[in-house]
Structure formats: structure tokens, C-alpha cells
GUKOL-684901 format. One record per atom (N, C-alpha, C, CB): residue in three letters; atom name; x, y, z. Coordinates in pm, whole numbers. Glycine has a CB too. Example, Ala and Ser with C-alpha at 12.3 -4.5 7.8 and 13.67 -1.06 7.14 Angstrom:
GUKOL-684901
['ala','N',[1319,-569,780]]
['ala','CA',[1230,-450,780]]
['ala','C',[1320,-330,780]]
['ala','CB',[1131,-447,905]]
['ser','N',[1285,-225,708]]
['ser','CA',[1367,-106,714]]
['ser','C',[1290,3,787]]
['ser','CB',[1408,-60,572]]
This chain:
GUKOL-684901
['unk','N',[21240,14473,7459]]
['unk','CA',[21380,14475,7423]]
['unk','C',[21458,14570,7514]]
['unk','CB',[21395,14515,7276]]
['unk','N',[21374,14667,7551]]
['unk','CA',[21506,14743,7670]]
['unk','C',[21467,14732,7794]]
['unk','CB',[21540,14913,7663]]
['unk','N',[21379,14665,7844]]
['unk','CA',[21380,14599,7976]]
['unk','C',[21512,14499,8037]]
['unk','CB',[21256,14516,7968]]
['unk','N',[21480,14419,7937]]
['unk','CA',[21588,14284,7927]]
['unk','C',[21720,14357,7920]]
['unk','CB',[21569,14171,7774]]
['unk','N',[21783,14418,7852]]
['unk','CA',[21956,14485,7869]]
['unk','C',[21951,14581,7959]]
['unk','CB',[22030,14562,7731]]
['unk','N',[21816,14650,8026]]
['unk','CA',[21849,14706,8146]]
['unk','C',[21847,14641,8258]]
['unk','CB',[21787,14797,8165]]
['unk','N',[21781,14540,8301]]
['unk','CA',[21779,14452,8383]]
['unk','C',[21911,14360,8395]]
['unk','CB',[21669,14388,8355]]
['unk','N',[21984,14328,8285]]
['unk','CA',[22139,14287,8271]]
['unk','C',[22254,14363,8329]]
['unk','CB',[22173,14285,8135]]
['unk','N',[22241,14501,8233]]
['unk','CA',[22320,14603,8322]]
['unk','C',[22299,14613,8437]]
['unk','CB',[22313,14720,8293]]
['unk','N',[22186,14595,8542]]
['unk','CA',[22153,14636,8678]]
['unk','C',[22248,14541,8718]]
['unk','CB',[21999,14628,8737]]
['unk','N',[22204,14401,8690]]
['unk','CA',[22271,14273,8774]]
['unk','C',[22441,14297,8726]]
['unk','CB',[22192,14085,8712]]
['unk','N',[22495,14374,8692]]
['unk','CA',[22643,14341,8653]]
['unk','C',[22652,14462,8754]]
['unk','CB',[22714,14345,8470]]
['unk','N',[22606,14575,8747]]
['unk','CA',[22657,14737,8839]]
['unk','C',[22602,14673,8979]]
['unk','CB',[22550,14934,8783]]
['unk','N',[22552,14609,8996]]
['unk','CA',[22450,14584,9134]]
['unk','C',[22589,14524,9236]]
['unk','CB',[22282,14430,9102]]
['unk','N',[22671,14599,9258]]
['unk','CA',[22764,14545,9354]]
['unk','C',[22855,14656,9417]]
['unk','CB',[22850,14437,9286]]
['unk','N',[22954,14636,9495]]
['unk','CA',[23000,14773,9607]]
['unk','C',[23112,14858,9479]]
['unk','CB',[23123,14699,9805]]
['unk','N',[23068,14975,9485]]
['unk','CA',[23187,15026,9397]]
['unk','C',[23306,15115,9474]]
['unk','CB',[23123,15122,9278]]
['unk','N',[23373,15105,9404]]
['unk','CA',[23494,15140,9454]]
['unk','C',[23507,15268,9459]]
['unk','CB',[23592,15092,9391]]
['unk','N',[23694,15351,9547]]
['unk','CA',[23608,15490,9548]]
['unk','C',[23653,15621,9408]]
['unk','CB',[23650,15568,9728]]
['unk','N',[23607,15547,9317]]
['unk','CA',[23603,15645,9190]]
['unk','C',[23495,15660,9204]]
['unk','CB',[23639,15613,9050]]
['unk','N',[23343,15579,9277]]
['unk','CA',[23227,15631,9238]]
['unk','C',[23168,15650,9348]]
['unk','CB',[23156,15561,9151]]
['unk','N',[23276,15678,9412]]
['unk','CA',[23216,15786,9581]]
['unk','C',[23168,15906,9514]]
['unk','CB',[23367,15853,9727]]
['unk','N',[23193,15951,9489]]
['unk','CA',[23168,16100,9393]]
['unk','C',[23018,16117,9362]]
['unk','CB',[23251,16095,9227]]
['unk','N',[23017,16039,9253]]
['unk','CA',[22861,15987,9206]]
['unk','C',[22794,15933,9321]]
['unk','CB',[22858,15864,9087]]
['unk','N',[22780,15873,9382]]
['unk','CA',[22706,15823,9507]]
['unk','C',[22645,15954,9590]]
['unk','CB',[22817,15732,9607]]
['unk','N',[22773,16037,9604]]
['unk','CA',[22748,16133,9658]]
['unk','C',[22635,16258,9617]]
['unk','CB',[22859,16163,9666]]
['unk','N',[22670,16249,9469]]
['unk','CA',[22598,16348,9398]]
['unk','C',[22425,16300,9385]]
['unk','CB',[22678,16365,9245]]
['unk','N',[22441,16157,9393]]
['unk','CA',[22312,16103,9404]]
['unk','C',[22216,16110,9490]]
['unk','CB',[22318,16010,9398]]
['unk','N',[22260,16165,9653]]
['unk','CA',[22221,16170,9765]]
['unk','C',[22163,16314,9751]]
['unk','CB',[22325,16137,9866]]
['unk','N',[22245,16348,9714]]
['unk','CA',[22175,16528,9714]]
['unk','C',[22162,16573,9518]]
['unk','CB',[22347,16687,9824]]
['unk','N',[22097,16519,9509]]
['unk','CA',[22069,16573,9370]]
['unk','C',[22011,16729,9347]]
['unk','CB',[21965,16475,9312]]
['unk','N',[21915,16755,9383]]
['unk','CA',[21872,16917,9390]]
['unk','C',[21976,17009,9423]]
['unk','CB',[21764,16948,9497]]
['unk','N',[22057,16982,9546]]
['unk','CA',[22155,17063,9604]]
['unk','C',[22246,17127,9486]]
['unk','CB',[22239,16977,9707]]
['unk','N',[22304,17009,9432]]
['unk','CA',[22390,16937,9283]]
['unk','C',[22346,17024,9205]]
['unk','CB',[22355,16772,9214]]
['unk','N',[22213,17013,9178]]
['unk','CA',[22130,17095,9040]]
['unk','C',[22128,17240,9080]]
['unk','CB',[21948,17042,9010]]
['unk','N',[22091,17281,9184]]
['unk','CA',[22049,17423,9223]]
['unk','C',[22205,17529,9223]]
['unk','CB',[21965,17411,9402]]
['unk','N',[22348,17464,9241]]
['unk','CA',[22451,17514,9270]]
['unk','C',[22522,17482,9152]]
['unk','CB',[22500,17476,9390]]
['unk','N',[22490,17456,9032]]
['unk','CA',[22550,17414,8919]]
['unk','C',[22567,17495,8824]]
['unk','CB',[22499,17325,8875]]
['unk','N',[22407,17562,8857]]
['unk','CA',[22441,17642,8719]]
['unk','C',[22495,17789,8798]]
['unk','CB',[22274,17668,8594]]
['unk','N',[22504,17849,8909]]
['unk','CA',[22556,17959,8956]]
['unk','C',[22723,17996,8900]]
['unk','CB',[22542,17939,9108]]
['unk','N',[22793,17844,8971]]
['unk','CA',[22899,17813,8958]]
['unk','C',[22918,17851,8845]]
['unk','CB',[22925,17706,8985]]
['unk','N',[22889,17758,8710]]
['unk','CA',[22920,17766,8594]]
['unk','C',[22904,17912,8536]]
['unk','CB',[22850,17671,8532]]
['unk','N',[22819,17950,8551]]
['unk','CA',[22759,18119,8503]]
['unk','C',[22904,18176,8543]]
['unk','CB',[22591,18212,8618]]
['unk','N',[22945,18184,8698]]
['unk','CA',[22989,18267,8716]]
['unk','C',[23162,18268,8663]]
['unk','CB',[22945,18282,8837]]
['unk','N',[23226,18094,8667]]
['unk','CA',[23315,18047,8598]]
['unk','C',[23320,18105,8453]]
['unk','CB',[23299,17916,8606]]
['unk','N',[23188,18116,8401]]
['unk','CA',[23182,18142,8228]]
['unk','C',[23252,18320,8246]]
['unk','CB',[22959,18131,8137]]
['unk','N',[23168,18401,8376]]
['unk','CA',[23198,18517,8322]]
['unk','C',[23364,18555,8347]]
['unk','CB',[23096,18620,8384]]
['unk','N',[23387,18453,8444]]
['unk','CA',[23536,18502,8530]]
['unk','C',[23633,18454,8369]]
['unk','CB',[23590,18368,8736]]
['unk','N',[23595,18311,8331]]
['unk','CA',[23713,18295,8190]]
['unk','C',[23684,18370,8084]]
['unk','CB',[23725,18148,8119]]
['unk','N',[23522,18469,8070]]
['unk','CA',[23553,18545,7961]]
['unk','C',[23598,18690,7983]]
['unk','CB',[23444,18543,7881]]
['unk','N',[23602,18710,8096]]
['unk','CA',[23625,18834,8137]]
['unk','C',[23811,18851,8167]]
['unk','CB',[23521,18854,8275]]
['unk','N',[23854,18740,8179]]
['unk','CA',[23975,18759,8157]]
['unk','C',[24110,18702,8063]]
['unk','CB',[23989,18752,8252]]
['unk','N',[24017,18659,7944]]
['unk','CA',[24029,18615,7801]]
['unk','C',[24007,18738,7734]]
['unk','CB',[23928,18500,7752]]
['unk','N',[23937,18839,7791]]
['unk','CA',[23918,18983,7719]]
['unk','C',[23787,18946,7598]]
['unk','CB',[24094,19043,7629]]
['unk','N',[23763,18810,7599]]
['unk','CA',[23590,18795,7514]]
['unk','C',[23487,18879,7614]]
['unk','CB',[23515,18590,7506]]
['unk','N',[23422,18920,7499]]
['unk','CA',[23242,18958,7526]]
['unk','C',[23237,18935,7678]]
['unk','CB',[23104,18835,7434]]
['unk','N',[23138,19017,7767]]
['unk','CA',[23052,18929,7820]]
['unk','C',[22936,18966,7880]]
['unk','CB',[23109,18864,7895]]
['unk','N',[22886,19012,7792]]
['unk','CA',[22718,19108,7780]]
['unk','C',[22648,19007,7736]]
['unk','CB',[22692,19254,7659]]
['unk','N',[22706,18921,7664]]
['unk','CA',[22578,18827,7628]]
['unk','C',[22527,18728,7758]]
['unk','CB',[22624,18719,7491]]
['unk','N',[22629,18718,7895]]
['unk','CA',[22620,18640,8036]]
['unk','C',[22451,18753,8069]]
['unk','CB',[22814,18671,8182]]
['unk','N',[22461,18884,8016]]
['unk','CA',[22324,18954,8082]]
['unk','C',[22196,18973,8011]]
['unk','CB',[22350,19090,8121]]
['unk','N',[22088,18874,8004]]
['unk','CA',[22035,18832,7992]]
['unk','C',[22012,18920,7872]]
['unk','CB',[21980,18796,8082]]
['unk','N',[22082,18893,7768]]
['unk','CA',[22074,18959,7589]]
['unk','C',[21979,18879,7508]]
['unk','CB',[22235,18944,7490]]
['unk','N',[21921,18935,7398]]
['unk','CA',[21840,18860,7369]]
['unk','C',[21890,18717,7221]]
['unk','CB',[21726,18973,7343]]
['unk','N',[21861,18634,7241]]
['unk','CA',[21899,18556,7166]]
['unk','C',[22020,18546,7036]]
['unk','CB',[21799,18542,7141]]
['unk','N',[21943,18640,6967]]
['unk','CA',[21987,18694,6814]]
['unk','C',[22179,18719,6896]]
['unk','CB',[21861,18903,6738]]
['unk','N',[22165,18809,7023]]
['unk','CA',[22283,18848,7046]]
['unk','C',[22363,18758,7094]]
['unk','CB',[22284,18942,7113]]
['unk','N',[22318,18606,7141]]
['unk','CA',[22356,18546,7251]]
['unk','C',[22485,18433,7199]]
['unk','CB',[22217,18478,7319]]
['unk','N',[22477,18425,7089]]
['unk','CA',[22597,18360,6994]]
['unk','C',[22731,18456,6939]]
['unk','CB',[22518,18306,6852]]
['unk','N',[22775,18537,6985]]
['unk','CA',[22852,18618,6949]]
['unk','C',[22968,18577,6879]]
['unk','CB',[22875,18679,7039]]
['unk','N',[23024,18581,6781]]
['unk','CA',[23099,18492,6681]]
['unk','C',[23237,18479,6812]]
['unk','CB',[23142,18587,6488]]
['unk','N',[23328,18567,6887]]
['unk','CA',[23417,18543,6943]]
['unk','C',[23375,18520,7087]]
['unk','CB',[23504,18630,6916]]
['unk','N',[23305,18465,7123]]
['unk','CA',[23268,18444,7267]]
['unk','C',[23312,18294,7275]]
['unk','CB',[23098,18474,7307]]
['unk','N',[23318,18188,7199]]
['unk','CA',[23311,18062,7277]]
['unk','C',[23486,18010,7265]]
['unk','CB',[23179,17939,7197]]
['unk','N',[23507,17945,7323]]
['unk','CA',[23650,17886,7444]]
['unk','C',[23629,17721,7330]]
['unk','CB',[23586,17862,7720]]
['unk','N',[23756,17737,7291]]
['unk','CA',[23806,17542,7214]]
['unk','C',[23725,17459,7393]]
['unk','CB',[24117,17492,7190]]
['unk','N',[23749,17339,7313]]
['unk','CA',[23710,17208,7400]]
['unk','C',[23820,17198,7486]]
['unk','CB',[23689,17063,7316]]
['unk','N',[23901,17222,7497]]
['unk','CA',[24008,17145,7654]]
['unk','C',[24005,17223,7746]]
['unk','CB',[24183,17121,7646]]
['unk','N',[23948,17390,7708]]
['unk','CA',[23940,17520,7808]]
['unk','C',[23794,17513,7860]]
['unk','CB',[23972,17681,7726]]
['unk','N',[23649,17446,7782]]
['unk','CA',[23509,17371,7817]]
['unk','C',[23523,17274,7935]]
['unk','CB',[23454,17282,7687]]
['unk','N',[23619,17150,7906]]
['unk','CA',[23698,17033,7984]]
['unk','C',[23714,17112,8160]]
['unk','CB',[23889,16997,7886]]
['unk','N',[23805,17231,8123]]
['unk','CA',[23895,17257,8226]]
['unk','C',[23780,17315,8348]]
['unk','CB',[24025,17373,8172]]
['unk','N',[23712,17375,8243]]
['unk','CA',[23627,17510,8367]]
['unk','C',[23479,17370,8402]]
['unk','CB',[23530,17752,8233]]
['unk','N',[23463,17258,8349]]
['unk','CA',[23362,17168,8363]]
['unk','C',[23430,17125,8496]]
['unk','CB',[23334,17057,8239]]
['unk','N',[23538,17054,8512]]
['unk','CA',[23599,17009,8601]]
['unk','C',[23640,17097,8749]]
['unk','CB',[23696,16968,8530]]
['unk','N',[23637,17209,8711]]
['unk','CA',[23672,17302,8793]]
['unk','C',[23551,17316,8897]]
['unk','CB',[23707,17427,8716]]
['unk','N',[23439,17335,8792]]
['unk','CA',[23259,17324,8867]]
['unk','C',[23289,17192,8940]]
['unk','CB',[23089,17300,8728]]
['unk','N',[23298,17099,8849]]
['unk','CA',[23273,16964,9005]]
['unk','C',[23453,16956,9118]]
['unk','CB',[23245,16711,8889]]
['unk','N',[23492,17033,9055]]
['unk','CA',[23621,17034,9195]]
['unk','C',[23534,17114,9325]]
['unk','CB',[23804,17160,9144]]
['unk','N',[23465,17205,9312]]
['unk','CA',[23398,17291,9404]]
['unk','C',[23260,17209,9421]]
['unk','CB',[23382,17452,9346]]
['unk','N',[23201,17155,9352]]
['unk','CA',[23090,17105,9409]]
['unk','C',[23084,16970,9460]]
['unk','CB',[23001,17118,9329]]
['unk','N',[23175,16880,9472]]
['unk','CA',[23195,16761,9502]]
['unk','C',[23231,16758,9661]]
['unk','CB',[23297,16706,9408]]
['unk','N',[23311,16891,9687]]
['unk','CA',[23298,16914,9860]]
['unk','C',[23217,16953,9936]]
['unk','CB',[23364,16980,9908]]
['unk','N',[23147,17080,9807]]
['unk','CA',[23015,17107,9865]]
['unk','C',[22896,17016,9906]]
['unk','CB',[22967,17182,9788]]
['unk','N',[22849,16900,9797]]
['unk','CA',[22776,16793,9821]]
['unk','C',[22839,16702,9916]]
['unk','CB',[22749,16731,9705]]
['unk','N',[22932,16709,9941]]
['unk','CA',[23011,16619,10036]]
['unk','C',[22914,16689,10170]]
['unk','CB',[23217,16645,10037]]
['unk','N',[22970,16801,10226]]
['unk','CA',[22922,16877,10362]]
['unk','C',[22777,16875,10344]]
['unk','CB',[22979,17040,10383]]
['unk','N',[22710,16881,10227]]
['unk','CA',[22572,16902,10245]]
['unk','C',[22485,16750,10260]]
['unk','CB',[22523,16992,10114]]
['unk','N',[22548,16597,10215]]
['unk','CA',[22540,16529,10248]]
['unk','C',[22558,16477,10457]]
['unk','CB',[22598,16506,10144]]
['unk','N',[22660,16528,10444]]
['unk','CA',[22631,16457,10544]]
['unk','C',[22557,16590,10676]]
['unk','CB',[22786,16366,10582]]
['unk','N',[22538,16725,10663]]
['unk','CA',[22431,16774,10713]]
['unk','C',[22264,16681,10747]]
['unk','CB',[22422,16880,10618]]
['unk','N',[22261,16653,10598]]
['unk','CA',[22164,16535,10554]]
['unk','C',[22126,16457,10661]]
['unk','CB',[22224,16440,10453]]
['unk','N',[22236,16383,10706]]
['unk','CA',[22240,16253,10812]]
['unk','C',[22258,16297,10946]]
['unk','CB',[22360,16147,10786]]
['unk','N',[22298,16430,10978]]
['unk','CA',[22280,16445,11107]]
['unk','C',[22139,16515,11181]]
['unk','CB',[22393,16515,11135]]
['unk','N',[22117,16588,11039]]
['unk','CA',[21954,16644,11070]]
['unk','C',[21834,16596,11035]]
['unk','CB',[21929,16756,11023]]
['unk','N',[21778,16535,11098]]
['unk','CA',[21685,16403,11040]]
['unk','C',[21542,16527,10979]]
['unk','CB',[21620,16246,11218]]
['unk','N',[21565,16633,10941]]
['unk','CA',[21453,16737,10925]]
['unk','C',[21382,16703,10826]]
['unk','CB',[21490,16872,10905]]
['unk','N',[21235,16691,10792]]
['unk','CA',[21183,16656,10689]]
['unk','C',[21192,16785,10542]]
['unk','CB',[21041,16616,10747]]
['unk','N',[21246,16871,10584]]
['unk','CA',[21250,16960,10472]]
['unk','C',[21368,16913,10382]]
['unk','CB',[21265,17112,10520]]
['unk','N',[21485,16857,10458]]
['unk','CA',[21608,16851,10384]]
['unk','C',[21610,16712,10311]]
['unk','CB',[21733,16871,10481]]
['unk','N',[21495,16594,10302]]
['unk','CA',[21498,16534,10193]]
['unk','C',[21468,16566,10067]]
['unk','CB',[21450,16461,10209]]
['unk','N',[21431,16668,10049]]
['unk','CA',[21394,16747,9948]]
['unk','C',[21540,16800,9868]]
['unk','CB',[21300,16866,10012]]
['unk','N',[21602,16833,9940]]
['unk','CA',[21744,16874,9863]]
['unk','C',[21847,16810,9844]]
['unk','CB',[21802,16961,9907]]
């Protein structure tokens, strides 16, 4: 049963996409790069909006659990939205340049990233 509706979905996506999903294409090429620079970003996004929201931000240093939920530390959903988007505004150029590094250096280390 989920062979068959994944094999459907393939044959309907299986064609040139347009460029809303240059992005994704891109991110697909360098996936590790993507993964390894994601969470820096975000960490450091988390401490820059709590640090100047005037929230906590001892729990960003490696606190132990019990502490790590701090009742006034977390940001509504459209300010989550904003700083999510903000990470792929910076990493979508970055994977951009590191992509095409990719294609000019035929090095066997850099399929890896």
C-alpha cells in the first residue's frame, strides 16, 4: 500500500520544476553542508533574539535539562517563523557558493559535503 502512492507521487513530481524549487534542489546537492551550518546559525540567531528581548540566556550554555525550559524563554510562533526564515535567508546563498565550489572542484572529499 505505500509503494503504489509513492510510486504515483514520483510520476506526477518527476518533471522540471520551476524556480521556487531552485532552493530545494540546491539544498539537496549539499545536504551535510545544509546540516552542519544549521544548527550554528540557529543557536546563534536564538541567542542574538534572546539577548535582545532581555529573555534568559544561560539556558543557550549547556544547562542541565531541569533548567533548559525556563518558563519566560520561548518567542510566540510568527517571531519562531521570522528567525526560521532568517536561517534559510543566510543559508540558501551559502549552499548556493558551496554548490557550485562542488562543480568546479572535482575533489573526492567534497562529495561528502
Amino acid at each position: 500500500m505505500t509503494l503504489g502512492p509513492a510510486m504515483l507521487f514520483l510520476a506526477m513530481f518527476d518533471r522540471p520544476l520551476g524556480p521556487v524549487a531552485r532552493p530545494l534542489i540546491t539544498f539537496g546537492r549539499v545536504p551535510l553542508f545544509f546540516y552542519l551550518w544549521q544548527w550554528p546559525l540557529a543557536h546563534g540567531l536564538a541567542l542574538g533574539v534572546s539577548a535582545a528581548a532581555g529573555k534568559p540566556i544561560g539556558q543557550y550554555f549547556l544547562s542541565p535539562p531541569a533548567v533548559f525550559a525556563a518558563p519566560a524563554s520561548g518567542f510566540d510562533l510568527p517571531v519562531v517563523y521570522l528567525c526560521w526564515a532568517a536561517v534559510l535567508a543566510v543559508l540558501i546563498p551559502m549552499c548556493l557558493w558551496f554548490s557550485r565550489v562542488k562543480e568546479r572542484n572535482p575533489s573526492p572529499w567534497l562529495k561528502y559535503l
